[in-house]
C-alpha positions in Angstrom: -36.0 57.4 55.4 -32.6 59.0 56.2 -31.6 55.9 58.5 -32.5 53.5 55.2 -30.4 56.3 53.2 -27.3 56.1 55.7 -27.8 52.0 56.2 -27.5 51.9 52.3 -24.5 54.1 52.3 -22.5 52.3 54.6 -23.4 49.1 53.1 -22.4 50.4 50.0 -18.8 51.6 51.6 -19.3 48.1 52.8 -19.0 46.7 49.3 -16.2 49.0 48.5 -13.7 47.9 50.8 -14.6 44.1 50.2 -14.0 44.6 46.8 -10.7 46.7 47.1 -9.3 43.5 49.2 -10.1 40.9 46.7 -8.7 43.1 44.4 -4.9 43.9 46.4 -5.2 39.7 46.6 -4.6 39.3 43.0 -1.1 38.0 42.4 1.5 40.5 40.8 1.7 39.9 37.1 2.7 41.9 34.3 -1.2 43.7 33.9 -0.2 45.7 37.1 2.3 47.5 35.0 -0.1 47.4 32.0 -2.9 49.0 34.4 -0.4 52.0 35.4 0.2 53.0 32.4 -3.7 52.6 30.8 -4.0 54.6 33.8 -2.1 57.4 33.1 -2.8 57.6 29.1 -6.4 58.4 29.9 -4.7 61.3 32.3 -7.2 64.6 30.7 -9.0 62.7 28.1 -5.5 62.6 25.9 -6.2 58.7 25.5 -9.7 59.5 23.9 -8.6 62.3 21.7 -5.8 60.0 20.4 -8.1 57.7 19.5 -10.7 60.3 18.0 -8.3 61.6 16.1 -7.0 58.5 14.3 -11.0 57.9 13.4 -11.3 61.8 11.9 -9.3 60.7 9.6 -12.2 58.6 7.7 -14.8 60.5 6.7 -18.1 60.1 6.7 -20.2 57.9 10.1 -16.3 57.5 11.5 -16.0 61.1 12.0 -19.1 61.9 12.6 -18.7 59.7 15.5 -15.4 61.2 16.5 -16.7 64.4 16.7 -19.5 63.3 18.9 -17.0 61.4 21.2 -15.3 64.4 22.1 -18.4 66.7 22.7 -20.0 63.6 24.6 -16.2 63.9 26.5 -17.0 67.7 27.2 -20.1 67.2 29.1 -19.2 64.0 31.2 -15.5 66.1 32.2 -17.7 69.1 32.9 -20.3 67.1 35.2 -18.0 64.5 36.9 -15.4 67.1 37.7 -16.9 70.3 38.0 -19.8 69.4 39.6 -20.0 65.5 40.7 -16.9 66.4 42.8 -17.7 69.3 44.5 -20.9 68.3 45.5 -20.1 65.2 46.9 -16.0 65.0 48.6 -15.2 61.8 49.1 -12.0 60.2 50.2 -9.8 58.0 48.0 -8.8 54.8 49.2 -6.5 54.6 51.5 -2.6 53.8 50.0 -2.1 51.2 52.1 -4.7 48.9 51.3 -2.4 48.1 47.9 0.5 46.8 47.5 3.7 49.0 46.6 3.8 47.8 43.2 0.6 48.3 41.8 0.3 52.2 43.4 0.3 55.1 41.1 3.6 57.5 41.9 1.1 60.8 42.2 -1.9 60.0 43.1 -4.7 62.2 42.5 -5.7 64.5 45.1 -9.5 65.6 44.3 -12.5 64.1 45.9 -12.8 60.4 45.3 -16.7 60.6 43.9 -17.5 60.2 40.8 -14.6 58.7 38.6 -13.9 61.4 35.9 -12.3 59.1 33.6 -14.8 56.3 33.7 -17.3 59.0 32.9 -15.0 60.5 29.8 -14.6 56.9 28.5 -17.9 55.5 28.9 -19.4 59.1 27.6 -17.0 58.6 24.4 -18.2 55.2 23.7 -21.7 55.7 24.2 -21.8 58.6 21.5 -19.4 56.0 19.3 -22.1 53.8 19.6 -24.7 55.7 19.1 -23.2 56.9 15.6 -21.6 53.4 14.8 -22.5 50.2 17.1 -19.3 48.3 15.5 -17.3 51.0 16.6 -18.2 51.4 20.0 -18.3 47.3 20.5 -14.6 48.1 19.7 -13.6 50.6 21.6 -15.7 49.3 24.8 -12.9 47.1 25.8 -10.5 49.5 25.8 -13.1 51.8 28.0 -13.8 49.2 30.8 -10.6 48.6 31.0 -9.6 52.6 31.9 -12.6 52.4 34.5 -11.4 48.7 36.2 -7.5 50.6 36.0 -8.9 53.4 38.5 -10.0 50.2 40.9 -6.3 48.4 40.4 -4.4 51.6 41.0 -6.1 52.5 44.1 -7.3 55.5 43.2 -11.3 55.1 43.3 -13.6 53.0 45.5 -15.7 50.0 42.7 -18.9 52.3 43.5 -17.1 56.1 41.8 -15.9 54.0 39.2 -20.3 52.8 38.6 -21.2 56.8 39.3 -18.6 58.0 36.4 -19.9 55.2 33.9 -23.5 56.2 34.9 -22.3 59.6 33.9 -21.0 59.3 30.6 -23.8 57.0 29.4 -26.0 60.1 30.0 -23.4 62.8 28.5 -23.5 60.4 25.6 -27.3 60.4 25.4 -27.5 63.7 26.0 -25.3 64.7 22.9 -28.7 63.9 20.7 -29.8 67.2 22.2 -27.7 69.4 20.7 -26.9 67.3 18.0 -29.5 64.8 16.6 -28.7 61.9 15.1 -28.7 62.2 11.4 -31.0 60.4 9.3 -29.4 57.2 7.0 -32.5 57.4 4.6 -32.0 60.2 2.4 -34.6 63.1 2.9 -38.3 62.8 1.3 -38.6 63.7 -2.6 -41.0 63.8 -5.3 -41.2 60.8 -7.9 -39.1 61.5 -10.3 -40.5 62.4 -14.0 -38.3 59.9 -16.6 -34.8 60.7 -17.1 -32.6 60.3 -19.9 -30.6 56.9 -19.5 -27.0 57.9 -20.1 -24.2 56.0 -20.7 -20.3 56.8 -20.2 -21.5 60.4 -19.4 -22.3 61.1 -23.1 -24.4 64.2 -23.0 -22.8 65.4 -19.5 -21.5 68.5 -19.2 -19.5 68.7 -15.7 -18.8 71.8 -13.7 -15.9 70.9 -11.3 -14.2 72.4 -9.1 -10.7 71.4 -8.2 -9.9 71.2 -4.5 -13.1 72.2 -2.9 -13.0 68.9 -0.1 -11.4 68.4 2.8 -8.5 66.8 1.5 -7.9 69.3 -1.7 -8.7 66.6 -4.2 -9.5 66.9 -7.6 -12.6 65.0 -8.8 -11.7 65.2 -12.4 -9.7 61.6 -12.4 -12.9 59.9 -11.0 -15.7 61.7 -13.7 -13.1 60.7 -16.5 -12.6 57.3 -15.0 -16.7 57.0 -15.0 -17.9 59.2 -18.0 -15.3 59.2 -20.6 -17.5 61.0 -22.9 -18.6 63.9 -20.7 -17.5 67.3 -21.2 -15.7 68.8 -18.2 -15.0 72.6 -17.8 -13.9 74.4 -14.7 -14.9 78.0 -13.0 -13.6 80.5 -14.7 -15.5 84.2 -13.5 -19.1 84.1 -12.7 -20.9 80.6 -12.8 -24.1 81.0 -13.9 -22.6 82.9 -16.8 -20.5 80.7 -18.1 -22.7 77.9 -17.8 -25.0 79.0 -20.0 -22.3 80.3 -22.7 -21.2 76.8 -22.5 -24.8 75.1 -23.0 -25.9 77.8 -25.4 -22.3 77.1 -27.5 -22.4 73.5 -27.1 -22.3 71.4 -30.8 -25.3 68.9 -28.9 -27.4 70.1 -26.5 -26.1 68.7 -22.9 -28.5 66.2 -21.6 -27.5 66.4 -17.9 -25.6 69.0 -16.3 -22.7 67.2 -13.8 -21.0 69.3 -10.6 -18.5 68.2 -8.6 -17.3 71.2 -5.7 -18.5 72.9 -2.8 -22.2 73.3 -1.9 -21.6 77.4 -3.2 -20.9 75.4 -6.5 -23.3 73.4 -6.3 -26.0 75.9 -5.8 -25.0 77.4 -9.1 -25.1 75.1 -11.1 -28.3 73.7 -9.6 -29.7 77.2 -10.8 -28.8 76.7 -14.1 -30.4 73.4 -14.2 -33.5 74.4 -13.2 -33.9 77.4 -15.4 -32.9 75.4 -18.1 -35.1 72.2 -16.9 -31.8 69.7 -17.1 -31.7 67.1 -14.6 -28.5 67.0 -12.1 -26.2 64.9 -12.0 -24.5 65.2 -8.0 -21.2 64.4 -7.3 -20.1 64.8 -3.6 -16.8 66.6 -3.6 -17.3 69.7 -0.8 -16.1 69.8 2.5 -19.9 69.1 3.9 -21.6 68.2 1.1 -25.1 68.9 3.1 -27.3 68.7 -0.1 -25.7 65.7 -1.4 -26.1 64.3 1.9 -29.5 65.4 2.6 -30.7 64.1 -1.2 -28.9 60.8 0.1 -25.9 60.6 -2.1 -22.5 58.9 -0.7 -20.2 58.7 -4.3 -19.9 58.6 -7.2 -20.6 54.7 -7.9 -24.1 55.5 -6.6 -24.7 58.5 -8.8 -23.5 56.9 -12.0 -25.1 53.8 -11.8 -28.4 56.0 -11.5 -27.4 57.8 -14.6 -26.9 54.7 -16.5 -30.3 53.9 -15.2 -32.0 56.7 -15.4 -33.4 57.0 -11.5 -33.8 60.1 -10.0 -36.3 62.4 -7.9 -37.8 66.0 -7.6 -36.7 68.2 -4.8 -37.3 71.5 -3.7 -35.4 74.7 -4.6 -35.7 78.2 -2.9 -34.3 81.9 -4.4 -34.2 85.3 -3.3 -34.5 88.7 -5.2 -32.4 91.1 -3.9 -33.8 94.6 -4.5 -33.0 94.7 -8.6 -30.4 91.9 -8.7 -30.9 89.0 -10.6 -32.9 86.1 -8.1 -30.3 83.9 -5.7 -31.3 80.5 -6.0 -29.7 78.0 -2.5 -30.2 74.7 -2.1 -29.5 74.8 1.5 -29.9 78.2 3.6 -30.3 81.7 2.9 -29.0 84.4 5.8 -29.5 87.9 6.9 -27.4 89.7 10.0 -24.6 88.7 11.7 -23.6 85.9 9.1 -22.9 87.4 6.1 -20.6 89.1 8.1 -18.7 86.3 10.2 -18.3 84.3 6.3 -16.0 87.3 5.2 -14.3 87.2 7.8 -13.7 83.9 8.3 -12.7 83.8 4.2 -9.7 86.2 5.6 -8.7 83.9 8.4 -8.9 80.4 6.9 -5.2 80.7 5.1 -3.8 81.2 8.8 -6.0 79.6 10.8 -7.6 76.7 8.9 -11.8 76.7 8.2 -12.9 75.3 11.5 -10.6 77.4 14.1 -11.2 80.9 11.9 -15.3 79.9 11.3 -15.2 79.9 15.0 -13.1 82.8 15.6 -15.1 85.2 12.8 -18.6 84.2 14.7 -17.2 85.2 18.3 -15.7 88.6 16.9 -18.9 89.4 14.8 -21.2 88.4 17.6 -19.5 91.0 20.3 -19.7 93.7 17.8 -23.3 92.7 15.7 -26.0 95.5 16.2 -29.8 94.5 15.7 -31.2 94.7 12.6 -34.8 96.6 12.0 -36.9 94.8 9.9 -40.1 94.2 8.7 -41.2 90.7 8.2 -44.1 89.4 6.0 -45.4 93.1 7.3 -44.7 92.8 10.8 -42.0 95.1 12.3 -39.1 92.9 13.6 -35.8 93.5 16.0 -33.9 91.2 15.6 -29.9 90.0 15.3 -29.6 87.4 12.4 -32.7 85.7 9.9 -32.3 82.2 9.1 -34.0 80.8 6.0 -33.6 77.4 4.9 -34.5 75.7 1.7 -37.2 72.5 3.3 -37.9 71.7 7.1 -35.2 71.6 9.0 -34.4 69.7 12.3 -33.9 70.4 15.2 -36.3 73.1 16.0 -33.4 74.9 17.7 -29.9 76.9 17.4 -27.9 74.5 15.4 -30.4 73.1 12.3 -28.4 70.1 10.9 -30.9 67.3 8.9 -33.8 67.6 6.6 -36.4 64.8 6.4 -38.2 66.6 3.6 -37.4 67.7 0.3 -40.8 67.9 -0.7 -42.5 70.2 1.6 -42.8 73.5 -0.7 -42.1 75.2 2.3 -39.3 77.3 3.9 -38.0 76.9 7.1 -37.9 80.5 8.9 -36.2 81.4 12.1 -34.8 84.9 13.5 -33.5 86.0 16.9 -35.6 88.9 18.6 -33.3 91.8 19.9 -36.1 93.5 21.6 -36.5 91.0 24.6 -34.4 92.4 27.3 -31.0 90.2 27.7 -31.5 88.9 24.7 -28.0 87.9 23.4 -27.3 86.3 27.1 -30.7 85.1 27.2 -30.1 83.2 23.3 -26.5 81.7 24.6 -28.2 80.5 27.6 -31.2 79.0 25.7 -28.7 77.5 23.0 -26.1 76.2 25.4 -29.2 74.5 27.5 -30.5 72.9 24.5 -33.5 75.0 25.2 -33.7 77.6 22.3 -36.9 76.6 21.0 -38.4 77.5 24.2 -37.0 80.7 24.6 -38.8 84.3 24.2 -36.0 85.3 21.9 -36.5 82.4 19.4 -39.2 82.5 16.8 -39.9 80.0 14.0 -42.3 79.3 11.2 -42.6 77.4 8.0 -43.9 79.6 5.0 -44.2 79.6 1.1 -43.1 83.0 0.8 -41.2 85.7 3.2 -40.6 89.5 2.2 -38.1 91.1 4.7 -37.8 94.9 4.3 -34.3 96.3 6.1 -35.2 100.1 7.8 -31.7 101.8 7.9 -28.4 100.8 5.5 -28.6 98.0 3.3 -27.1 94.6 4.2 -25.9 91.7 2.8 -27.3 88.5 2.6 -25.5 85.0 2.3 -26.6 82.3 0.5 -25.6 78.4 1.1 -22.5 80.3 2.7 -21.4 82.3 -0.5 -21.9 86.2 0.5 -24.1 87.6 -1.9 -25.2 91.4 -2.8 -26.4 94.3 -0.6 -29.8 94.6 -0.3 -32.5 96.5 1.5 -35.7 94.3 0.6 -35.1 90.5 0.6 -38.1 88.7 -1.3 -38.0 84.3 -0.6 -39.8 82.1 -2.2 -39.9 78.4 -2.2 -40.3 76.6 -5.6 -41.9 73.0 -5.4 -40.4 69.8 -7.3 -37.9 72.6 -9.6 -34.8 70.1 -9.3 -34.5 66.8 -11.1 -31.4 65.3 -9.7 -30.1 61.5 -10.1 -29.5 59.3 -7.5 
């Protein structure tokens, strides 16, 4: 076996040095200049990045696949370079077997196998491709020719250049873990009841909420443009509140109620519907828009020309009663523990630091300094570090929940983090960072109807579709079936 092992090696060196000498035969043209400097561009991913940053810029399945570029990039740098090399040194080709002009002025000094940046561009166009296939046909040019540039530079043997693409075709894959691939079809829903008709927003009374995207846009242009007639009134104190002023002083009853902003928005004004059985009419307009997405909204045009038809579904809602407080209804996810905690914060470092760099900044500071939480849940006494309640059945069934497929399920989706397992914050990083979680001791997870949480020490607060909400020492959820008419 080891003789077939070392017979296929050397053939395979074999190969290699056949196909370096057909490739120093080419005639000098101006690619060889070309190939240097493709070469050199890919040089610590800053090629990919440049690219992933010019496709941010779009929103929607164009960043999405961006973001899972660069992530796919982090694993396939990570295995080709930390680990590919070091287990197996192999020498680069030897200087001399190009010609002067088509060497690279420093060449690389590391071990030869695998090619690091065959594996960062094939791993960032496999996850392109796995989020959009037109934009990874696209970008695949550019990608074999970084991996064929390692070959005409003299800097890997043909066979590093076939491990490294080997590699990133698995970081790519191996994204899903982590991060599934969300669902095009919007998320399961009841049949909608009949809904009023409506035309030019005539009956409409719209919520919005200037700003609340990415881009700090205001949505109001865009509701004139498509309801002329609806009535348009912006936050101004408590929500809920002055909602209902505004229905209860209305001249005509509203027919619809209408929110453009934030999912915290949303979730208001999606209480207020409810209570007052008004169907709602969705406009995408937050930075995430995870209920929009998961109801399977993607604009405006969409959502009025259900209006004007009157098409629509049920879905799901969930609340909360906090000790004597009025109920918090979400839409999305509920929180107890270390959460509530790292969304203040990171509401006092967003001006500074921007919402991404100070969300991740807030959860590393509140996670070295979070204490366990006793509890007792659905009458079970519980240790654990943060509660996780989301409104439907979430997927994955691990750290990072991201998709629902149903929004019809009359259930909640419950997971906490046990802090009586010994190790257990090293023991959750390990199981999250290994995709693993669900697996792990210090994970638990259930679906219920219902879940009363009783806190044993000082009260806490809870956070609701990542709006912090009042202190509480007993947490009653409970899901409520088909109590959302929205259009779409």
């Amino acid at each position: 076996m080891f003789r077939r092992v070392r017979r296929s090696l050397r053939d395979a060196s074999q190969v290699d040095k056949h196909l370096v000498r057909r490739s120093a035969e080419l005639p000098e043209t101006t690619v060889d200049r070309a190939m240097k400097s493709l070469t050199k561009s890919a040089n610590h991913g800053v090629l990919w990045f440049s690219v992933a940053g010019v496709l941010a810029l779009r929103k929607g399945k164009t960043r999405r696949a961006a973001l899972r570029g660069v992530v796919a990039i982090g694993f396939a740098s990570a295995s080709a370079n930390l680990v590919g090399k070091r287990l197996f040194p192999r020498r680069r080709p030897a200087a001399e077997l190009l010609p002067t002009y088509r060497r690279l002025t420093k060449r690389p000094t590391s071990s030869s196998f695998p090619s690091g940046h065959s594996a960062s561009a094939v791993a960032f166009t496999t996850a392109l491709a796995m989020e959009s296939p037109v934009l990874g046909a696209a970008v695949l040019p550019l990608a074999a020719a970084v991996a064929y540039s390692r070959v005409h530079t003299g800097v890997h043997w043909p066979t590093d250049v076939a491990a490294g693409a080997a590699i990133g075709v698995a970081a790519g894959m191996a994204t899903r873990r982590w991060w599934p691939m969300g669902a095009d079809e919007p998320a399961s829903a009841y049949p909608h009841s009949a809904l009023p008709a409506i035309e030019n927003g005539e009956g409409v009374l719209a919520l919005v909420n200037p700003g609340s995207g990415v881009d700090g846009q205001d949505p109001t242009e865009q509701i004139h443009a498509h309801w002329p007639k609806a009535t348009v009134i912006y936050p101004d104190g408590d929500l809920i509140e002055q909602l209902h002023k505004a229905i209860d002083e209305a001249e005509v009853p509203p027919k619809a109620l209408a929110v453009a902003g934030g999912d915290g928005t949303v979730a208001a004004v999606s209480a207020v519907a409810a209570e007052r059985h008004l169907p709602l009419v969705l406009v995408p307009a937050g930075t995430l828009n995870h209920f929009a997405r998961d109801v399977g909204i993607d604009g405006i045009q969409s959502v009025a020309d259900a209006l004007s038809a009157g098409d629509g579904v049920r879905v799901d809602l969930s609340h909360v009663d906090v000790d004597d407080h009025e109920p918090r209804w979400f839409l999305n996810t509920a929180s107890l523990g270390g959460y509530p905690d790292m969304v203040r914060l990171r509401e006092k470092l967003t001006r500074r630091w921007g919402k991404w760099p100070a969300g991740a900044l807030a959860l590393v500071r509140v996670l070295s300094k979070s204490m366990p939480l006793r509890l007792t849940i659905n009458g079970n006494p519980q240790l654990v570090w943060m509660v996780f309640v989301g409104n439907g059945s979430y997927r994955p069934k691990g750290f990072a929940p991201t998709t629902r497929p149903e929004l019809d399920k009359g259930l909640m989706d419950v997971r906490y983090i046990r802090a009586d397992v010994p190790f257990s914050r090293l023991r959750f990083v390990l199981g999250a960072v290994l995709g693993a979680l669900h697996r792990s001791r210090t994970y638990c997870h259930r679906e219920v109807q219902d879940l009363d949480v009783i806190v044993h020490g000082k009260p806490i607060r809870i956070a609701t579709d990542g709006e912090v909400g009042p202190l509480g020492t007993r947490f009653r959820f409970s899901a409520q079936p088909a109590a959302l008419s929205v259009y779409r």
